[in-house]
mmCIF file as gemmi writes it, N, C-alpha and C atoms, coordinates in Angstrom:
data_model
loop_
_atom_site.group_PDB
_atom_site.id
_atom_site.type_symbol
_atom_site.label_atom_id
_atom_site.label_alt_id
_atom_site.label_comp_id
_atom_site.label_asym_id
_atom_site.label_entity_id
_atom_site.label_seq_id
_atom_site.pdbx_PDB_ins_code
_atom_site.Cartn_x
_atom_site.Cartn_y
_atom_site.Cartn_z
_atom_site.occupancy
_atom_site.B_iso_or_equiv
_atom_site.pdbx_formal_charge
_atom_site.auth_seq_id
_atom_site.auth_asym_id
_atom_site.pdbx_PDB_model_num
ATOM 1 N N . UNK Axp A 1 ? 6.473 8.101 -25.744 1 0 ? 1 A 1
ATOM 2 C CA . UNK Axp A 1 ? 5.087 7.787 -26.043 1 0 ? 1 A 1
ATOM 3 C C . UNK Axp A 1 ? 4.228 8.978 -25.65 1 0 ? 1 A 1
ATOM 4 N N . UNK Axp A 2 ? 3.236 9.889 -26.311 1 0 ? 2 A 1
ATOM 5 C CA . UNK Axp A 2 ? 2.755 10.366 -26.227 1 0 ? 2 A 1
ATOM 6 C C . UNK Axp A 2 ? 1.237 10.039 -25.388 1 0 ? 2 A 1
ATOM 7 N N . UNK Axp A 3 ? 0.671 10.924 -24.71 1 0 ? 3 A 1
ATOM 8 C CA . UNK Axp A 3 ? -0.813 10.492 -23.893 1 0 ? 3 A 1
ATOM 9 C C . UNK Axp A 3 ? -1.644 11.604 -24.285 1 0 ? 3 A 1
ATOM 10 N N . UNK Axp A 4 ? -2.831 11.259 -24.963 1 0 ? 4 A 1
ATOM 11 C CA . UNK Axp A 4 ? -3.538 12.153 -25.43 1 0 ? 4 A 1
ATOM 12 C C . UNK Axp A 4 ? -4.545 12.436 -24.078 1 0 ? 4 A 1
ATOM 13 N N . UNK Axp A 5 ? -5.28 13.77 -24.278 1 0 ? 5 A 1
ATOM 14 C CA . UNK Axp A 5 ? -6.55 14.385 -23.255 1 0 ? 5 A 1
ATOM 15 C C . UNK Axp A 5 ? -7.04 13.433 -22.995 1 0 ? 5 A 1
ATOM 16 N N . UNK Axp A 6 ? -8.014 12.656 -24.53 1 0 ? 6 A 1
ATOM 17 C CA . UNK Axp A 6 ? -8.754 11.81 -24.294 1 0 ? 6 A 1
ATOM 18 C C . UNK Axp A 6 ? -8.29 10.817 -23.335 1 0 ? 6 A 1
ATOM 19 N N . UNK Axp A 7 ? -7.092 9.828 -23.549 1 0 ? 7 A 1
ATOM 20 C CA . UNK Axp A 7 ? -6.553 8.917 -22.541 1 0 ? 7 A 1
ATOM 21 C C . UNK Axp A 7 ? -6.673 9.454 -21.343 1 0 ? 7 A 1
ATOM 22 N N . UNK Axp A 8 ? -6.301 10.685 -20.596 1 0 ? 8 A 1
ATOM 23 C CA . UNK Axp A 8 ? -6.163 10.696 -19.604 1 0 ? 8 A 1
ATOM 24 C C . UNK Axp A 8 ? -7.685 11.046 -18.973 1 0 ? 8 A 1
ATOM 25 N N . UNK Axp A 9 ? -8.594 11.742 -19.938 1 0 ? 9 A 1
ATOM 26 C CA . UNK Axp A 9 ? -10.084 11.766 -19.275 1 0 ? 9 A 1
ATOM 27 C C . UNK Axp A 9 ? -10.11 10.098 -19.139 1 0 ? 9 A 1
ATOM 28 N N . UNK Axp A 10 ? -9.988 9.119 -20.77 1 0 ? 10 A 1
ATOM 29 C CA . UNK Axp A 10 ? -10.209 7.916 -19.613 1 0 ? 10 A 1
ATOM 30 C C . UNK Axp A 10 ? -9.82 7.576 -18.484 1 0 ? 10 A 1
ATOM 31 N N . UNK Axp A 11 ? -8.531 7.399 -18.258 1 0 ? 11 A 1
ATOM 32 C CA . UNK Axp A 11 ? -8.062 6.986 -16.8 1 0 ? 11 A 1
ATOM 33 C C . UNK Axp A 11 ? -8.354 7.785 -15.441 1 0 ? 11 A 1
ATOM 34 N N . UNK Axp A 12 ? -8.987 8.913 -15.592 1 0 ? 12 A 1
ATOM 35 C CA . UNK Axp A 12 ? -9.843 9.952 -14.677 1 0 ? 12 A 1
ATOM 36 C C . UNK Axp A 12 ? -11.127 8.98 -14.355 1 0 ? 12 A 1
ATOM 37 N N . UNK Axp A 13 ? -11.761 9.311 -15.328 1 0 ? 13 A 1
ATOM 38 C CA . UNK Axp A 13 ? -13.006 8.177 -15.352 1 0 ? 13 A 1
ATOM 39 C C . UNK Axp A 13 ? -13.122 7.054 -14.439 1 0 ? 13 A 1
ATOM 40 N N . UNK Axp A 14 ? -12.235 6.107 -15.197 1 0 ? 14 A 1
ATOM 41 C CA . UNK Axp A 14 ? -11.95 4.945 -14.321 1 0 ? 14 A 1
ATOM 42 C C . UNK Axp A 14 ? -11.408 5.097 -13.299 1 0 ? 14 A 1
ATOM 43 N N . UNK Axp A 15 ? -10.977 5.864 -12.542 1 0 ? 15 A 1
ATOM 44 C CA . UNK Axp A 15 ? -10.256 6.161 -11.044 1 0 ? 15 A 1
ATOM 45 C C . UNK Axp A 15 ? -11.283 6.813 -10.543 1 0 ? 15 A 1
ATOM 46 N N . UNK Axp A 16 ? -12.359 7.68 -10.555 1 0 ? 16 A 1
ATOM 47 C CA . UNK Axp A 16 ? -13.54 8.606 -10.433 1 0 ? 16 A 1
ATOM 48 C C . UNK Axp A 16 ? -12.737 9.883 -9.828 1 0 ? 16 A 1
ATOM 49 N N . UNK Axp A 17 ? -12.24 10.336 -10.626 1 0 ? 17 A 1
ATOM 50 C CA . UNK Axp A 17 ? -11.379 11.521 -10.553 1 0 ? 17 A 1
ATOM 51 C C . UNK Axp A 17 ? -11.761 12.495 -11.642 1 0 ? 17 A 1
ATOM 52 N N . UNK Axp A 18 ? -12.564 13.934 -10.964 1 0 ? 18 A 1
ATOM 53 C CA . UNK Axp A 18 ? -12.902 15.266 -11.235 1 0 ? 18 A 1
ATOM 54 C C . UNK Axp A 18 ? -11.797 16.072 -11.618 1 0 ? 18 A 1
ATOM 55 N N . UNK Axp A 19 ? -11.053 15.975 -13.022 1 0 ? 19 A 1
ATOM 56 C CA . UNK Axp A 19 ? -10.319 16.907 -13.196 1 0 ? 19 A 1
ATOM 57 C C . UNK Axp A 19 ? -10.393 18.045 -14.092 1 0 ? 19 A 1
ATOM 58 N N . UNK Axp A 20 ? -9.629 18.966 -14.267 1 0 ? 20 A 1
ATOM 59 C CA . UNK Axp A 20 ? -10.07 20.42 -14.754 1 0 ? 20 A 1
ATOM 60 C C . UNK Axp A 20 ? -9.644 20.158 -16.154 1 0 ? 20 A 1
ATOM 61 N N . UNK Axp A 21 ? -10.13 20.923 -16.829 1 0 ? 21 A 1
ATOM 62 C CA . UNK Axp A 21 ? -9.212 21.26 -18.41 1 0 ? 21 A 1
ATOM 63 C C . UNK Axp A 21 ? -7.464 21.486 -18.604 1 0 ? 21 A 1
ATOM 64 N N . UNK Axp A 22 ? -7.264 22.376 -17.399 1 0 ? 22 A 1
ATOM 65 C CA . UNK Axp A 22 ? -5.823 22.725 -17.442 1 0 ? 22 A 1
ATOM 66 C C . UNK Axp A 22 ? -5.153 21.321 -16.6 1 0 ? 22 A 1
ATOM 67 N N . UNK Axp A 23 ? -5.414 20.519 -15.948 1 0 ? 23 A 1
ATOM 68 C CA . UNK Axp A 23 ? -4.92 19.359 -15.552 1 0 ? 23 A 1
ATOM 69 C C . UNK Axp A 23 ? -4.599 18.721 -16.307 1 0 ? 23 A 1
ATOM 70 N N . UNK Axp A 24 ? -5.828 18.114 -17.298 1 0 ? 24 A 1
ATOM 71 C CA . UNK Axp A 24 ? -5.795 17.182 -18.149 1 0 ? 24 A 1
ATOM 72 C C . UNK Axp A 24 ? -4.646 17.481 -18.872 1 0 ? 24 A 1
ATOM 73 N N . UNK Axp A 25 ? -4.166 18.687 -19.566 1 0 ? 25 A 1
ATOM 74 C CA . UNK Axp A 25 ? -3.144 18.938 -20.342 1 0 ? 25 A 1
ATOM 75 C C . UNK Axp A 25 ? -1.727 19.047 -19.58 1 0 ? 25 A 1
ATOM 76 N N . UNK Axp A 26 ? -1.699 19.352 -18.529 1 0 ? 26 A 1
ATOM 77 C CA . UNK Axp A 26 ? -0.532 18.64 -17.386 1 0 ? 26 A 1
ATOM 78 C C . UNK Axp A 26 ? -0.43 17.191 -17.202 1 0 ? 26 A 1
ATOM 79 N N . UNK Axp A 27 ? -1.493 16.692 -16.962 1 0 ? 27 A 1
ATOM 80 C CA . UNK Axp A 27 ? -1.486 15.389 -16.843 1 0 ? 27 A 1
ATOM 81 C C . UNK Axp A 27 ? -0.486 14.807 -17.63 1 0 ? 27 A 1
ATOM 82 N N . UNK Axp A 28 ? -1.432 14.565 -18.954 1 0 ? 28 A 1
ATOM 83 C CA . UNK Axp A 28 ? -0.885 14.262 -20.334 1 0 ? 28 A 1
ATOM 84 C C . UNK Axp A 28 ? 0.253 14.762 -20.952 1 0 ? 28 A 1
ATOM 85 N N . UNK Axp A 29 ? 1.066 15.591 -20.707 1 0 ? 29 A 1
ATOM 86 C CA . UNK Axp A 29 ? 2.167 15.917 -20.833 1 0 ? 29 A 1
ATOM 87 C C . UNK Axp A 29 ? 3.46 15.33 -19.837 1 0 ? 29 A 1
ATOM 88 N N . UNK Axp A 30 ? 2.856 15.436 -18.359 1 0 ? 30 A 1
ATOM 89 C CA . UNK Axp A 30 ? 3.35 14.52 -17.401 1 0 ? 30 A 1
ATOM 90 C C . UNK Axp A 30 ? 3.595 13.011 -17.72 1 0 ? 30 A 1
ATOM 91 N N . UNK Axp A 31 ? 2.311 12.474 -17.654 1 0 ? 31 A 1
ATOM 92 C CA . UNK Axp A 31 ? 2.506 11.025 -18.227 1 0 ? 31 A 1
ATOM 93 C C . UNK Axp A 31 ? 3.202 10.509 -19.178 1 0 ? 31 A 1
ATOM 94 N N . UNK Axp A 32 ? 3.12 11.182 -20.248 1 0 ? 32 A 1
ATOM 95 C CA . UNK Axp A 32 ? 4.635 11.525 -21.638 1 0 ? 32 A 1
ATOM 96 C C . UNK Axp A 32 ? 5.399 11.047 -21.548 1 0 ? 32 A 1
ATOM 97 N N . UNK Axp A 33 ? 5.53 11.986 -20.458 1 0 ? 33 A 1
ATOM 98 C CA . UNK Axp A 33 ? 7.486 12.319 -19.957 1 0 ? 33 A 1
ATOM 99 C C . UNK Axp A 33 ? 8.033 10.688 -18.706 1 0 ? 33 A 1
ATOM 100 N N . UNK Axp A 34 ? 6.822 10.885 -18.032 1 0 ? 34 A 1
ATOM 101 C CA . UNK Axp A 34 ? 7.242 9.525 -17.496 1 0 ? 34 A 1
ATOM 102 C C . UNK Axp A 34 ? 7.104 7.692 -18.493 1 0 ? 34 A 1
ATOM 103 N N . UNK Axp A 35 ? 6.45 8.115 -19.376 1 0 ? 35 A 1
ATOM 104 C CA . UNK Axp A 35 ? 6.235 6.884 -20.275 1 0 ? 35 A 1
ATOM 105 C C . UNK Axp A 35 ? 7.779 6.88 -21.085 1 0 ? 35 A 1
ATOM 106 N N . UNK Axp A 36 ? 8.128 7.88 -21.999 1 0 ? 36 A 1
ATOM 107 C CA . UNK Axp A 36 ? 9.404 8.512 -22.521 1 0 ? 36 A 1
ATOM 108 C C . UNK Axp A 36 ? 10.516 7.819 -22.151 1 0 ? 36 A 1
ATOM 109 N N . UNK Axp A 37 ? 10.667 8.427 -20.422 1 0 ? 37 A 1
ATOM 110 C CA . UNK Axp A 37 ? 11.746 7.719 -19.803 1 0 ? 37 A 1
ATOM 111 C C . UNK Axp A 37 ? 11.611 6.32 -19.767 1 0 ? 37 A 1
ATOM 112 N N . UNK Axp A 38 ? 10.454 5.569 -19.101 1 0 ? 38 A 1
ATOM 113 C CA . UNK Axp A 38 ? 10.379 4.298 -18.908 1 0 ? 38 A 1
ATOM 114 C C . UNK Axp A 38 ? 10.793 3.893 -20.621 1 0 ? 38 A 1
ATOM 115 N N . UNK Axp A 39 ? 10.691 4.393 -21.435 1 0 ? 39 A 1
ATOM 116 C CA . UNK Axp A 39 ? 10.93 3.512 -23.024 1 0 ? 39 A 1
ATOM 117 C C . UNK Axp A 39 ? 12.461 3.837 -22.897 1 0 ? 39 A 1
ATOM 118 N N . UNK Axp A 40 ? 13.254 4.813 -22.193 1 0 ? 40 A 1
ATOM 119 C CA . UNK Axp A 40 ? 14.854 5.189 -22.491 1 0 ? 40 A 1
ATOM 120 C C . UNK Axp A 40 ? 14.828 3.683 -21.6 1 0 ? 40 A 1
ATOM 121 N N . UNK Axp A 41 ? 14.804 3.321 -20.576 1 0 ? 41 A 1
ATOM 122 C CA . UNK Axp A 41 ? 15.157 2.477 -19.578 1 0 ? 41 A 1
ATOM 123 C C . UNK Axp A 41 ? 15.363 0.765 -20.513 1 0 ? 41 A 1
ATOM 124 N N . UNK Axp A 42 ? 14.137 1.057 -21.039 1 0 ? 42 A 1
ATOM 125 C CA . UNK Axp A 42 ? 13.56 -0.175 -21.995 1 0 ? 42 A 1
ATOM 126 C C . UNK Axp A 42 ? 14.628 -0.404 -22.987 1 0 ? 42 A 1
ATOM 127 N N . UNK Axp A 43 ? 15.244 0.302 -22.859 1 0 ? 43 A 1
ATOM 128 C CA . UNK Axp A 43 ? 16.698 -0.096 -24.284 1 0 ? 43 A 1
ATOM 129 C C . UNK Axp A 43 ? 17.894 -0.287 -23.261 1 0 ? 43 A 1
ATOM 130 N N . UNK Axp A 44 ? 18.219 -0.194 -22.159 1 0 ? 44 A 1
ATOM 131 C CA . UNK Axp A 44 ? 18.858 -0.646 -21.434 1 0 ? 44 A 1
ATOM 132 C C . UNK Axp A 44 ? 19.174 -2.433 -21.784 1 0 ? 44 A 1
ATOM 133 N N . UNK Axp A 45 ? 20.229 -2.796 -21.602 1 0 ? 45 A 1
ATOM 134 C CA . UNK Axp A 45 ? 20.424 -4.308 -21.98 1 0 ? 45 A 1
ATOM 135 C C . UNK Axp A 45 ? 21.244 -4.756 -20.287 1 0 ? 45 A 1
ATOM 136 N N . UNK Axp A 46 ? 19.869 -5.36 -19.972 1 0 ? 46 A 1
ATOM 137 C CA . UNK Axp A 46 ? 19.691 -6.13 -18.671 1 0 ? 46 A 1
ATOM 138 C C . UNK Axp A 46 ? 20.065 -7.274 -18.313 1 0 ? 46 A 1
ATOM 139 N N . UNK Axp A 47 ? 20.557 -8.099 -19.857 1 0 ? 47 A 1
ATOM 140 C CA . UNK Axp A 47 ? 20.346 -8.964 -19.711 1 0 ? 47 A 1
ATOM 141 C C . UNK Axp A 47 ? 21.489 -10.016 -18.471 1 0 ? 47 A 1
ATOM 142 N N . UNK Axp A 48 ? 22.268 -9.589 -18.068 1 0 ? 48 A 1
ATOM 143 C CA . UNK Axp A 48 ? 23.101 -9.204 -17.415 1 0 ? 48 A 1
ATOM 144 C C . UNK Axp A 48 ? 23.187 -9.113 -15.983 1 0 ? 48 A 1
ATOM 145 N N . UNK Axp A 49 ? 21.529 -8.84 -15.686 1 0 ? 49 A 1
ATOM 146 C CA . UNK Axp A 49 ? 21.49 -8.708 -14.217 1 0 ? 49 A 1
ATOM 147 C C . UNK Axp A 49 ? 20.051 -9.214 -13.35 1 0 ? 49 A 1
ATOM 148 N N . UNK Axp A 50 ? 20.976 -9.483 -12.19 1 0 ? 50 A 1
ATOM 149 C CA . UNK Axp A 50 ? 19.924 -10.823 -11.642 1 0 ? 50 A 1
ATOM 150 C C . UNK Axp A 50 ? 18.57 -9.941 -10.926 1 0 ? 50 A 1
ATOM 151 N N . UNK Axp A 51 ? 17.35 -10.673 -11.745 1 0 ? 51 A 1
ATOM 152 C CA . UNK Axp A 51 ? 16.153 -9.87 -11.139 1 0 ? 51 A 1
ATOM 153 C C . UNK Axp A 51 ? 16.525 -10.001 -9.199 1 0 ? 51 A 1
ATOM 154 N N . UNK Axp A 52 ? 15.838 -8.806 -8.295 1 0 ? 52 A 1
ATOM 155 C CA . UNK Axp A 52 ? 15.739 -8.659 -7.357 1 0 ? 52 A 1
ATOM 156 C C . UNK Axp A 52 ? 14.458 -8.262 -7.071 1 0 ? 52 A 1
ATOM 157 N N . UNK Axp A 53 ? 13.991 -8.228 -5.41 1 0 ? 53 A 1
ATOM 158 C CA . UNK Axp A 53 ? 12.534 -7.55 -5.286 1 0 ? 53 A 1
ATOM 159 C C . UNK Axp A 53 ? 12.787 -5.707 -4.398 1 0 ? 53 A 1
ATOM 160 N N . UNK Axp A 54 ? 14.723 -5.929 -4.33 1 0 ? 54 A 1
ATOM 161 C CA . UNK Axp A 54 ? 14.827 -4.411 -3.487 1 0 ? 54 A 1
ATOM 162 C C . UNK Axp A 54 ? 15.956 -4.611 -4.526 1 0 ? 54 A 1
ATOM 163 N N . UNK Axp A 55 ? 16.841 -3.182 -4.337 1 0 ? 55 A 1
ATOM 164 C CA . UNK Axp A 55 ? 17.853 -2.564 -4.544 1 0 ? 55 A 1
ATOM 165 C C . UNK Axp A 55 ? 18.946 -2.793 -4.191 1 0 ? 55 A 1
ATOM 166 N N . UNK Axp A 56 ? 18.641 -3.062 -2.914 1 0 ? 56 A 1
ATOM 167 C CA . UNK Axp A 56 ? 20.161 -2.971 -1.839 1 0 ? 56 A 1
ATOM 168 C C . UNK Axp A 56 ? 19.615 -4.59 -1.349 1 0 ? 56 A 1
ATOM 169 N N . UNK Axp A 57 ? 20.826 -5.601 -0.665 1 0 ? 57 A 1
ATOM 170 C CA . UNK Axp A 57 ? 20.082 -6.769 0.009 1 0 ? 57 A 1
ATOM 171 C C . UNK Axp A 57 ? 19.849 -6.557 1.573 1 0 ? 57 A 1
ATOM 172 N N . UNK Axp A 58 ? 18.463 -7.047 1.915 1 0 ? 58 A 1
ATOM 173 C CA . UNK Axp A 58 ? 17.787 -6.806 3.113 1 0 ? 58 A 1
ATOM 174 C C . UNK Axp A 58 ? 18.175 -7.998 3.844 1 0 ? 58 A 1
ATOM 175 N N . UNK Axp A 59 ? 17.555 -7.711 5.117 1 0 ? 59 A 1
ATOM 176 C CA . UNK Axp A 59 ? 17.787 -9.429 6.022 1 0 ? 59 A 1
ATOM 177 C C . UNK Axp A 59 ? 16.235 -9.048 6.86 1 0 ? 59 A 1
ATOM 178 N N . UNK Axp A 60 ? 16.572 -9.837 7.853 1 0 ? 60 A 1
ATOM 179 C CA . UNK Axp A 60 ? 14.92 -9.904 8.597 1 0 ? 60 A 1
ATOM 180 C C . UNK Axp A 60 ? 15.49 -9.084 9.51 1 0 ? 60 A 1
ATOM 181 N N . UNK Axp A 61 ? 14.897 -7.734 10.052 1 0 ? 61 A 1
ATOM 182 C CA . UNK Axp A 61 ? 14.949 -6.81 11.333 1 0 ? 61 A 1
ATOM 183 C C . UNK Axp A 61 ? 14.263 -7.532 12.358 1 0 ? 61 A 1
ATOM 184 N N . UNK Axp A 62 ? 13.769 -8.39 12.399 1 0 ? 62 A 1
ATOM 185 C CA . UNK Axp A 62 ? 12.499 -9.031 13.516 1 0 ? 62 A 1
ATOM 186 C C . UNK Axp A 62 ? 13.328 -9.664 14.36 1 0 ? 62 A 1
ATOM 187 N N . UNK Axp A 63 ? 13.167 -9.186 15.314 1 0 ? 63 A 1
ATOM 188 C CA . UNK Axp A 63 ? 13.897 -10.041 16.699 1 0 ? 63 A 1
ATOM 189 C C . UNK Axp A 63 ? 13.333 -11.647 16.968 1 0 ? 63 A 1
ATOM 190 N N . UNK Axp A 64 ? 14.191 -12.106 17.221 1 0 ? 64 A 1
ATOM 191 C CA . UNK Axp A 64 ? 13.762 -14.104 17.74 1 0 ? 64 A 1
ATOM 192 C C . UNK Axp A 64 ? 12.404 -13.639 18.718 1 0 ? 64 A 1
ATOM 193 N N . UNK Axp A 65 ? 11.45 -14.677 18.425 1 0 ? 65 A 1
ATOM 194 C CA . UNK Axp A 65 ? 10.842 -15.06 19.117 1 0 ? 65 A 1
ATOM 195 C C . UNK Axp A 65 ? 10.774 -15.902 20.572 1 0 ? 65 A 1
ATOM 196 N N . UNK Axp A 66 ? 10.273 -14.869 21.843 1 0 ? 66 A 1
ATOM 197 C CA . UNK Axp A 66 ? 10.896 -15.331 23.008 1 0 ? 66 A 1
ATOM 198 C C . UNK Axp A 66 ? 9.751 -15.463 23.58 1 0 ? 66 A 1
ATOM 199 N N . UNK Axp A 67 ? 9.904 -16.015 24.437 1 0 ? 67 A 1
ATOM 200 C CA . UNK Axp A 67 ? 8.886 -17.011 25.754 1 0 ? 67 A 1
ATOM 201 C C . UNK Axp A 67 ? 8.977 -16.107 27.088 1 0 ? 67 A 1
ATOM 202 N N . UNK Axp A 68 ? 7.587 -14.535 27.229 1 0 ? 68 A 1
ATOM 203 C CA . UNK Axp A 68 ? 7.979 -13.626 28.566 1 0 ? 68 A 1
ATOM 204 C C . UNK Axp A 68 ? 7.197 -14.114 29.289 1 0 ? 68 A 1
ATOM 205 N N . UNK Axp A 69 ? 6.769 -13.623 30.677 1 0 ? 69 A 1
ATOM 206 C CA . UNK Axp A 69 ? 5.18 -13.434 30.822 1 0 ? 69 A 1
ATOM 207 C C . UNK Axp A 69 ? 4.531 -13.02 30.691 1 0 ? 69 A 1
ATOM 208 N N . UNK Axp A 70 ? 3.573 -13.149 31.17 1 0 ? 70 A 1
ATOM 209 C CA . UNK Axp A 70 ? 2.574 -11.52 30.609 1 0 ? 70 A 1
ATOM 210 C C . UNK Axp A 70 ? 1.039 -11.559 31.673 1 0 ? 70 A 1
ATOM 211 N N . UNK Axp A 71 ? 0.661 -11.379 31.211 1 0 ? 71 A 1
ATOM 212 C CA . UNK Axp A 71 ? -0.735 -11.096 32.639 1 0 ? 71 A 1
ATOM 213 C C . UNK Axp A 71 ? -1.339 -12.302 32.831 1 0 ? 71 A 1
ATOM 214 N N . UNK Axp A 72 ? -2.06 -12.616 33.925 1 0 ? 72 A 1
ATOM 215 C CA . UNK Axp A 72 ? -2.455 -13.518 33.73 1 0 ? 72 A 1
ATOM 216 C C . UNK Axp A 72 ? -4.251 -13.292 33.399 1 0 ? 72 A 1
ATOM 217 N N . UNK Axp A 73 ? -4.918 -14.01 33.054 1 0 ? 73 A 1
ATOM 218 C CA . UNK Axp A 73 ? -6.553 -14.193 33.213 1 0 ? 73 A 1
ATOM 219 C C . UNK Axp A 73 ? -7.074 -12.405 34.083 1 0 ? 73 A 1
ATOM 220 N N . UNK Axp A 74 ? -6.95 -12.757 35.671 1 0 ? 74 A 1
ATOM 221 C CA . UNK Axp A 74 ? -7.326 -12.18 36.378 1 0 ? 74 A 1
ATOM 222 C C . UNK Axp A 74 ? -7.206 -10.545 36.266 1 0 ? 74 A 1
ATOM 223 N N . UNK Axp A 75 ? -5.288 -10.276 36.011 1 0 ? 75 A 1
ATOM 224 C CA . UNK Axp A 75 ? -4.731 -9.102 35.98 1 0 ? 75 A 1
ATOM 225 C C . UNK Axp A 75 ? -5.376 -8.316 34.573 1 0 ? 75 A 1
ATOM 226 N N . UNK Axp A 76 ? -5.668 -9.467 33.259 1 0 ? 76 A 1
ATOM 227 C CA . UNK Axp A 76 ? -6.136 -9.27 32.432 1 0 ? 76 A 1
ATOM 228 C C . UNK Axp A 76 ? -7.52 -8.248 32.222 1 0 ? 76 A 1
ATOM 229 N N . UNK Axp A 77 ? -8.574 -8.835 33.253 1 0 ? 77 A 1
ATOM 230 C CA . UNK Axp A 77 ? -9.474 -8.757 32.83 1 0 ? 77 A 1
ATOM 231 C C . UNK Axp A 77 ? -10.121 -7.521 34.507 1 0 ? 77 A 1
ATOM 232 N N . UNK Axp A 78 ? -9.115 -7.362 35.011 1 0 ? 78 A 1
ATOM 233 C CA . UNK Axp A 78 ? -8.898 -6.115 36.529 1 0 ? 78 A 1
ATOM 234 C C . UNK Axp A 78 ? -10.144 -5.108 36.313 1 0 ? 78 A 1
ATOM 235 N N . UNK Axp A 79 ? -9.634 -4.623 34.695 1 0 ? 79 A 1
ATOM 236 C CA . UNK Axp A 79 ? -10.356 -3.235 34.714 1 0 ? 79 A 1
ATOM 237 C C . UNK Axp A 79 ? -11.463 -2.983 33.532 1 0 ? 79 A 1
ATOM 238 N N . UNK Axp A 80 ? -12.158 -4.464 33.558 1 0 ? 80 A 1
ATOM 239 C CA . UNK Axp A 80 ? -13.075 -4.868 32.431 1 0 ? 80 A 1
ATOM 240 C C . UNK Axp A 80 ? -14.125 -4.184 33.319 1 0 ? 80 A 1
ATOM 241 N N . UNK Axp A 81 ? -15.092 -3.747 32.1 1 0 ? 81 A 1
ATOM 242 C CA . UNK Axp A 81 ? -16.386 -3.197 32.809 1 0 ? 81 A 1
ATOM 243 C C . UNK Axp A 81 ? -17.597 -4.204 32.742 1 0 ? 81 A 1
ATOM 244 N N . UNK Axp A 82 ? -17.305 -5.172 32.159 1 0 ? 82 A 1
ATOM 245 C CA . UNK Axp A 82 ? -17.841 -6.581 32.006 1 0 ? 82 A 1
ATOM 246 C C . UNK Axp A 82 ? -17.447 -7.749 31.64 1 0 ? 82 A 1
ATOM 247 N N . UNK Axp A 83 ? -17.594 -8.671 33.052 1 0 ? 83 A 1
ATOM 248 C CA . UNK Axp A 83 ? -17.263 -10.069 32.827 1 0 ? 83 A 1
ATOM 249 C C . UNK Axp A 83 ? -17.72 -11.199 32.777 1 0 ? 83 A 1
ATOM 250 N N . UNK Axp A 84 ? -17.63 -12.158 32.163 1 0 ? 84 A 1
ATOM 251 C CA . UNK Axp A 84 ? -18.427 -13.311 32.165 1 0 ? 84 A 1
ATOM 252 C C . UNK Axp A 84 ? -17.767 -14.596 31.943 1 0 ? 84 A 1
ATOM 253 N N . UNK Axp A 85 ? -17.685 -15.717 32.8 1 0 ? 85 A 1
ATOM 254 C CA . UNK Axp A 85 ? -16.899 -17.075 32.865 1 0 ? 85 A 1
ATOM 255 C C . UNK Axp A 85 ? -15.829 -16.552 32.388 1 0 ? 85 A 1
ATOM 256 N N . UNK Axp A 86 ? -15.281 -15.619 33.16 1 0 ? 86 A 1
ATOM 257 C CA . UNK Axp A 86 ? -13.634 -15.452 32.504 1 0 ? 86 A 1
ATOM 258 C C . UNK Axp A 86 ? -13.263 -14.222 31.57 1 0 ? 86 A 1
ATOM 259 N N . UNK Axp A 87 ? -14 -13.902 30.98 1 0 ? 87 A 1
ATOM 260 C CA . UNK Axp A 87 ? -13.958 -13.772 29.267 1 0 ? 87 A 1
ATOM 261 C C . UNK Axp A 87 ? -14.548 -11.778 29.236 1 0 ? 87 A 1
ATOM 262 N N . UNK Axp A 88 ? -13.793 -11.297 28.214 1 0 ? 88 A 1
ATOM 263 C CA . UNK Axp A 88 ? -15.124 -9.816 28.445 1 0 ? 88 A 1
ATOM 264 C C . UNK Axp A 88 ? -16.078 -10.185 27.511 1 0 ? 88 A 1
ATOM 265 N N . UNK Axp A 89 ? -16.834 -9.229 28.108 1 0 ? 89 A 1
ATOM 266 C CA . UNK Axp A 89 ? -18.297 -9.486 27.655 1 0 ? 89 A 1
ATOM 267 C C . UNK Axp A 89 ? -18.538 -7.816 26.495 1 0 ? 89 A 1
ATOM 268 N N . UNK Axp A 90 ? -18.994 -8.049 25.53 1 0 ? 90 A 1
ATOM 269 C CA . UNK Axp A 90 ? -19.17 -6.804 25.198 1 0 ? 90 A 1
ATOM 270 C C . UNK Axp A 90 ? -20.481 -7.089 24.627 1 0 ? 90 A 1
ATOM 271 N N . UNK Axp A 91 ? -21.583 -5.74 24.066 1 0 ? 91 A 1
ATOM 272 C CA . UNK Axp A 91 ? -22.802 -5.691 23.536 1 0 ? 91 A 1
ATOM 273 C C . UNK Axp A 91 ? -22.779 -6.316 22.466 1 0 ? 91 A 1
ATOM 274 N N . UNK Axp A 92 ? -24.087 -6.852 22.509 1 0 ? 92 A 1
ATOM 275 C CA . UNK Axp A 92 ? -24.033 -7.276 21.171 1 0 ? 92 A 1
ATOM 276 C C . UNK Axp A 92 ? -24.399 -6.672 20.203 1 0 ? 92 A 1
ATOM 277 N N . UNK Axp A 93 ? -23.886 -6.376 18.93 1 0 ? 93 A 1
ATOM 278 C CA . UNK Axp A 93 ? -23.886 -5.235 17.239 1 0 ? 93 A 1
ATOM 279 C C . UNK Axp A 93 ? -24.679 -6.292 16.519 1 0 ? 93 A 1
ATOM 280 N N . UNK Axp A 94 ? -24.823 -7.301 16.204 1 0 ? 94 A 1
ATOM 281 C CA . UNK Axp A 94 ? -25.339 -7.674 15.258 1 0 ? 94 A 1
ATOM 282 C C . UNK Axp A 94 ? -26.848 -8.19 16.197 1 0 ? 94 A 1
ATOM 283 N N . UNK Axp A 95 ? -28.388 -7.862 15.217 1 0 ? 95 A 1
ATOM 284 C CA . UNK Axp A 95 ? -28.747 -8.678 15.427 1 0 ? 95 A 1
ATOM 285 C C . UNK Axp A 95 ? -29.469 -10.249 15.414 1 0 ? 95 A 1
């Protein structure tokens, strides 16, 4: 499939992307070549194989969820530069 200048000034446009004269004609020659291939792929007969969302099959890396301690209130709030009923206190941004 071919991509003309014009196409790719549109899709410049719509992205708000400043490109040169000599781009545009890289671009569009680029895009070509990657449209091209994606149409070789497109005659591929798939029918054959089970959609996936990866390549290879994944599992979960995430370790179990465990029960540590952790600070309490007090240790929490040691080296707050402001406190209030417990809690930090920070300025207030909105007003």
């Amino acid at each position: 499939m071919e991509i003309t200048r014009s196409q790719v000034e549109h899709v410049a446009k719509l992205a708000r992307l400043a490109i040169g004269e000599d781009e545009k004609a890289l671009f569009a020659r680029q895009l070509s070549a990657i449209l091209t291939y994606v149409e070789t792929l497109n005659r591929l007969d798939t029918s054959s194989v089970e959609p996936t969302s990866h390549v290879i099959p994944l599992q979960n890396v995430f370790r179990e969820d465990e029960v540590k301690p952790s600070l309490s209130r007090d240790q929490a709030l040691a080296n707050a530069p402001d406190i209030d009923g417990g809690c930090f206190r920070v300025p207030k941004i909105i007003e």
